[in-house]
C-alpha positions in Angstrom: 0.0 0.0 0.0 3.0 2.3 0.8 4.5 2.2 -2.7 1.3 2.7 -4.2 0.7 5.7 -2.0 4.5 6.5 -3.1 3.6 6.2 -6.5 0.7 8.3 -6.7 2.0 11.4 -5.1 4.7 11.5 -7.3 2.6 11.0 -10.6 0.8 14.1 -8.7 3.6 16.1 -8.4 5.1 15.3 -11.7 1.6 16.8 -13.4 1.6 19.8 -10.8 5.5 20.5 -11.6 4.2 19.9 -15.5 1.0 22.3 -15.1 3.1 25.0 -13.3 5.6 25.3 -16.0 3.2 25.4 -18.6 1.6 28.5 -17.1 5.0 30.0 -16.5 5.6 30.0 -20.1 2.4 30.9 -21.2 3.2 34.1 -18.8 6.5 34.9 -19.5 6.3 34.0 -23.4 3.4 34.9 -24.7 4.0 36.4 -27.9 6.3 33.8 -28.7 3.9 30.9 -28.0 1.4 32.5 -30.2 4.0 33.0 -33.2 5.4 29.3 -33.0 1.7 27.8 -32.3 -0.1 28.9 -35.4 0.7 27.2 -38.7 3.3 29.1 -40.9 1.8 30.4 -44.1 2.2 32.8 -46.8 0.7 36.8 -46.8 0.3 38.7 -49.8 -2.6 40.3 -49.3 -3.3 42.4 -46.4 -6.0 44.4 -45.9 -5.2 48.3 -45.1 -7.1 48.3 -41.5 -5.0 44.7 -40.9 -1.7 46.2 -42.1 -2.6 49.5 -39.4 -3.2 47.3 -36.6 -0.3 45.1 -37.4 2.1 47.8 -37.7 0.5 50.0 -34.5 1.2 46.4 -32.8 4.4 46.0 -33.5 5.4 49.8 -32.8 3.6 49.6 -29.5 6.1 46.5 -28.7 9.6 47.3 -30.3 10.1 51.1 -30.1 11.1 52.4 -26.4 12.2 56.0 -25.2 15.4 54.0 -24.8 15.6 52.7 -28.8 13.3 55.6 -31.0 13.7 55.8 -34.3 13.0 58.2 -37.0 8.9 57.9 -37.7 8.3 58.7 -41.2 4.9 59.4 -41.2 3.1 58.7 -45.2 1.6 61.2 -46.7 -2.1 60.1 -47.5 -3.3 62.9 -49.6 -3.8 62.0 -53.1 -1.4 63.3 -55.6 -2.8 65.3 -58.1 -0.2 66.8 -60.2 -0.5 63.9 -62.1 -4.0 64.9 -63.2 -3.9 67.5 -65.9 -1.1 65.5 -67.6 -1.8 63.3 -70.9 -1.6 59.8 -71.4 1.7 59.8 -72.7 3.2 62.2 -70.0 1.7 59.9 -67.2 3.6 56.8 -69.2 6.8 58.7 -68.8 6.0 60.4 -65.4 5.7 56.4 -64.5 8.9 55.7 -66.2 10.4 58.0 -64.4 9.0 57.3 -61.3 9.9 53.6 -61.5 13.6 54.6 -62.4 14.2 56.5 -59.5 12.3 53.9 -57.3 13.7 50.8 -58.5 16.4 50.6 -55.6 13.9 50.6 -52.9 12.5 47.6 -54.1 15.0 45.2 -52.2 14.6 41.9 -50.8 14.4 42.6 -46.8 18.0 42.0 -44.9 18.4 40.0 -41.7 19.7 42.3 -39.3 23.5 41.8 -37.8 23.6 39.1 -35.2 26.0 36.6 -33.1 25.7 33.5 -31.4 25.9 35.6 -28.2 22.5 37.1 -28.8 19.2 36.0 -26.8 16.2 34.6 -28.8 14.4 37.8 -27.5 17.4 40.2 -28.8 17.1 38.2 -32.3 13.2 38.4 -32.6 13.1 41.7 -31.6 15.7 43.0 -34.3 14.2 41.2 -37.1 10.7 42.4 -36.5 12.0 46.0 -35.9 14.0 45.0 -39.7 10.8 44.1 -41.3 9.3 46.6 -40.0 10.9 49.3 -41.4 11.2 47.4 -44.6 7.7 47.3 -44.6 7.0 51.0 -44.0 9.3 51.9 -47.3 7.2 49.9 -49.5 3.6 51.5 -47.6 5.1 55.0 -48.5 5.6 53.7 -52.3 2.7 52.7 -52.3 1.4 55.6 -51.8 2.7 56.8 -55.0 0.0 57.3 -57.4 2.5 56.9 -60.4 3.9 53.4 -58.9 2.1 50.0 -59.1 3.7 47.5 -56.3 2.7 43.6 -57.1 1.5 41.5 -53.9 4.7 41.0 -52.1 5.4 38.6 -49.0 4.0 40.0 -45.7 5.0 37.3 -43.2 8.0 37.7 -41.9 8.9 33.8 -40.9 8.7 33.4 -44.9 11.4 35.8 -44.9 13.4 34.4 -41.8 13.4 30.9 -43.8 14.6 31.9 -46.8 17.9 34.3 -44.7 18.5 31.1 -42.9 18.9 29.4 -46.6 20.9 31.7 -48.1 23.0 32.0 -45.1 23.6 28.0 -45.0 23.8 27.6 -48.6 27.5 27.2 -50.3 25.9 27.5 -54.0 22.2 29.4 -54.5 20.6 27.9 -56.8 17.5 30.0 -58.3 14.6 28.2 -60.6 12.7 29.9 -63.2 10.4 29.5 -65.8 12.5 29.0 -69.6 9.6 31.1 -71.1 10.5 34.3 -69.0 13.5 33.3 -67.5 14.5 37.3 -66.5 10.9 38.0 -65.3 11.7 35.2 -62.6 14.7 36.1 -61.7 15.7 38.4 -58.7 19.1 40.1 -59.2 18.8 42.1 -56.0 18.7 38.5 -54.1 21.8 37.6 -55.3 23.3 40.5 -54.5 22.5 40.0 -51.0 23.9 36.7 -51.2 27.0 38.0 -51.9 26.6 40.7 -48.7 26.8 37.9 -46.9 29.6 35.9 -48.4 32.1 37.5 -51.1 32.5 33.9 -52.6 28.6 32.9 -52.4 27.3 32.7 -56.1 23.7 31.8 -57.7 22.9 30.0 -60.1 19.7 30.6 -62.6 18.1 27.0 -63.0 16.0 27.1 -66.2 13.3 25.2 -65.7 11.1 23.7 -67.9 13.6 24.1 -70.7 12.2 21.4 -72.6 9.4 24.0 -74.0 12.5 26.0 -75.8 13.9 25.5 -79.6 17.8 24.7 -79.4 17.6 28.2 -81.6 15.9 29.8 -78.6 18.0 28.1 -76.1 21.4 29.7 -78.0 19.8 33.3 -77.7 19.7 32.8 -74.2 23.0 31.2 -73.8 24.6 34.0 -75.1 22.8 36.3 -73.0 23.7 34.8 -70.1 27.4 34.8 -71.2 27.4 38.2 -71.8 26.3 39.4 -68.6 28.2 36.9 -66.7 25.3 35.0 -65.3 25.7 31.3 -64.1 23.0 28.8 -65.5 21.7 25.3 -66.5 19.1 24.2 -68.6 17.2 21.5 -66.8 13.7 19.8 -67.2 12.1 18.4 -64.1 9.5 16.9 -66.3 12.0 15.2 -68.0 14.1 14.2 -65.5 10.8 12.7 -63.3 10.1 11.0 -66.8 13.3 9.1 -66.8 13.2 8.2 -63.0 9.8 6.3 -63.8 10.9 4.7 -66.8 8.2 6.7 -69.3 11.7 8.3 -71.1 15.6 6.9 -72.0 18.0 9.1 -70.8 19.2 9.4 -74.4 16.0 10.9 -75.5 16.6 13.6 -73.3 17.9 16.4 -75.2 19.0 15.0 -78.7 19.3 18.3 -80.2 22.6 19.5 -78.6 25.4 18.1 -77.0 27.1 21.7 -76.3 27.6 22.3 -72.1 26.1 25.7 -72.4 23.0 24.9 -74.4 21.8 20.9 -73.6 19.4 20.0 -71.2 20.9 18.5 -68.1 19.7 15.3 -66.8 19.1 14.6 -63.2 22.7 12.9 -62.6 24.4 15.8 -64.7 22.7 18.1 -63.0 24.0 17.1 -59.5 27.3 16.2 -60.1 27.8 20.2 -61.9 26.1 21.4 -58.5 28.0 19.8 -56.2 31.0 20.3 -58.5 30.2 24.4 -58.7 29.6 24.4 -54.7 32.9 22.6 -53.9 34.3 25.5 -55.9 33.2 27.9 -53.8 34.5 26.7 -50.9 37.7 26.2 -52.0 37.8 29.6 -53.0 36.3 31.0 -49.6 39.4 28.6 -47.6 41.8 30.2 -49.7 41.3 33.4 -49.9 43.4 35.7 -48.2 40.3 38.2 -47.3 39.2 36.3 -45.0 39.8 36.6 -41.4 39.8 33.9 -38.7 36.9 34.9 -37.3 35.0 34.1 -40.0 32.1 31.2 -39.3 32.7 30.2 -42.9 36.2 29.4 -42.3 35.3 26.6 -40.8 33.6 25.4 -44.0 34.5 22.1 -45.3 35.2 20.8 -49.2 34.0 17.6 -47.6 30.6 18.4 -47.8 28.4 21.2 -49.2 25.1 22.5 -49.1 23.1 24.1 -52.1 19.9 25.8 -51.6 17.0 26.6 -53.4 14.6 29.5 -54.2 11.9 30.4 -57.0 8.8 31.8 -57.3 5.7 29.9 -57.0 4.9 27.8 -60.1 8.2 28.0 -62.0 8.7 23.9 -60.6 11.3 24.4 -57.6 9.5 21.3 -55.8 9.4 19.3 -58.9 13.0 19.9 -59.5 13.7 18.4 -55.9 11.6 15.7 -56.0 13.7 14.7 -59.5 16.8 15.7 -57.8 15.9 13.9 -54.6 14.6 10.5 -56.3 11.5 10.6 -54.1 8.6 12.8 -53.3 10.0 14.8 -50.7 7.7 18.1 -51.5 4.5 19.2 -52.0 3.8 19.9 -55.6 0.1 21.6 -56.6 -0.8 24.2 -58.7 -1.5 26.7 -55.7 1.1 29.2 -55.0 3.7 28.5 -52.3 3.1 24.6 -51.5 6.1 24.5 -49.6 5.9 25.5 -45.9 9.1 25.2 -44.2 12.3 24.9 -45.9 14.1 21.5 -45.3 17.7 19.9 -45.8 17.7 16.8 -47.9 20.7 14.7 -47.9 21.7 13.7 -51.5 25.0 11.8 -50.5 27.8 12.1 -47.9 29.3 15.1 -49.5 26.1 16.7 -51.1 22.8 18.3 -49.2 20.1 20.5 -51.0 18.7 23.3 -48.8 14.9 23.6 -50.1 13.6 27.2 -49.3 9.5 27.9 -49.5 10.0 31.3 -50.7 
């Protein structure tokens, strides 16, 4: 009877102990349990009284007499010296506008951090980031002569994809072969470079089955010229041959030149892996680096390649094909993929898959 007594106090003192730090956290991290509970998914479209709230919210919880910042307040009155103008001075008033504007358009940076910094300390400085990211675009918006397209909202979109790029050795960014520069994002690779000199993309054209070898040369000579790194590559293809419906010879009979073919799935990962163990080379050797440098530690033994793209340009497909296995979601709706995830290809080889 003892041990049975024994027994149930401590199961009640185990649940108590349980229950009490469960309030405690509820308590202490509220805002944080409330981020991390509800399911991650993509915002492009916010409505003005959300976006108001949202921001007044986050104001309300970041700024401090101790940390103020500059409050650039929008102006909401309608501009109207576009008004008396013609149609063909508002197309070049637009022009104009979008000229001057273009450089405000930037993918959002993570802020500077260390591995000294709290959780809090990190949340806090990316929301206060993202933040004033999203207050530039409200006062474009603003412009009556500028048109923004929906753009990403949630900011754990944008915390997955900084953790890619920041991982990756070799970016690698699908688009679409029938508007290849339409889906690409110039100002992402730049800030892939920001944060490593030696970090380089490479433009993945997707779906390049749908091009004319003719077509195909245009572009490669394109890319040449403006120094841009790329592969042709059909997913379609590629999944084809996995499941037997194509030979690997039928691929791309119509060239056998590096800079115009179509690469197959094995091609493909041995140039990737091969490109990305160049990079790292070049990072260990180089003499600008300093010691203090995380990605000194970096080794040719293994590397990591991520991947971004639009929605619908066939990023999942292309790691299903890559992987040999359905390892992501792959629909016709916009952004499928949820959280980005590390697939292990072989000892020396591991594909970063980002949702954005």
């Amino acid at each position: 009877m003892g041990k049975k007594n024994d027994k149930g106090g401590l199961g009640r003192a185990l649940v108590k102990h349980h229950n009490n730090k469960i309030q405690e956290s509820k308590e202490k991290g509220q805002t944080y349990y409330k981020q991390h509970k509800k399911v991650l998914e993509s915002i492009t479209e916010v409505a003005d009284i959300d976006a108001v709230i949202q921001q007044a919210d986050e104001a309300v919880r970041l700024f401090s007499s101790d940390n103020p910042i500059n409050n650039n307040l929008i102006d909401l009155e309608p501009n109207s010296s576009t008004s008396e103008m013609t149609l063909e001075e508002r197309r070049e008033h637009q022009k104009k506008e979008e000229a001057l504007h273009a450089s405000s358009l930037s993918v959002p940076r993570r802020p500077a951090w260390n591995a000294k910094m709290t959780i809090e300390e990190l949340d806090d400085n990316e929301r206060l980031a993202f933040l004033v990211w999203r207050r530039s675009l409200a006062r474009l918006e603003e412009n009556d002569s500028l048109v923004l397209t929906p753009f990403e909202k949630n900011l754990d979109i944008w915390r997955q994809l900084w953790r890619v790029v920041e991982r990756s050795d070799l970016l690698v960014m699908v688009v679409d072969a029938r508007d290849p520069l339409f889906y690409r994002c110039p100002d992402l690779e730049a800030y892939a470079r920001e944060i490593d000199e030696h970090k380089r993309t490479l433009l993945l054209i997707n779906k390049a089955d749908l091009l004319p070898y003719s077509v195909r040369q245009k572009w490669a000579k394109y890319f040449r010229l403006h120094g841009i790194l790329y592969l042709f590559w059909s997913a379609k293809a590629a999944t084809a041959v996995l499941e037997g419906k194509k030979q690997i010879s039928s691929l791309d009979e119509s060239s056998l030149d590096d800079d115009t073919k179509i690469y197959g799935r094995e091609e493909l990962l041995s140039r990737l892996q091969s490109e990305a163990e160049e990079i790292v080379l070049t990072r260990t050797n180089s003499q600008s680096n300093h010691m203090e440098n995380a990605y000194q530690e970096k080794s040719i033994d293994h590397v990591t390649v991520g991947f971004v793209g639009y929605p619908n340009v066939g990023k999942s497909s292309t790691i299903n094909a890559l992987v040999g296995a359905k390892r992501t979601g792959v629909t016709s709706t916009p952004g499928k993929t949820k959280h980005f995830q590390t697939l292990i290809i072989t000892e020396k080889l591991t594909l970063c898959d980002c949702l954005i």
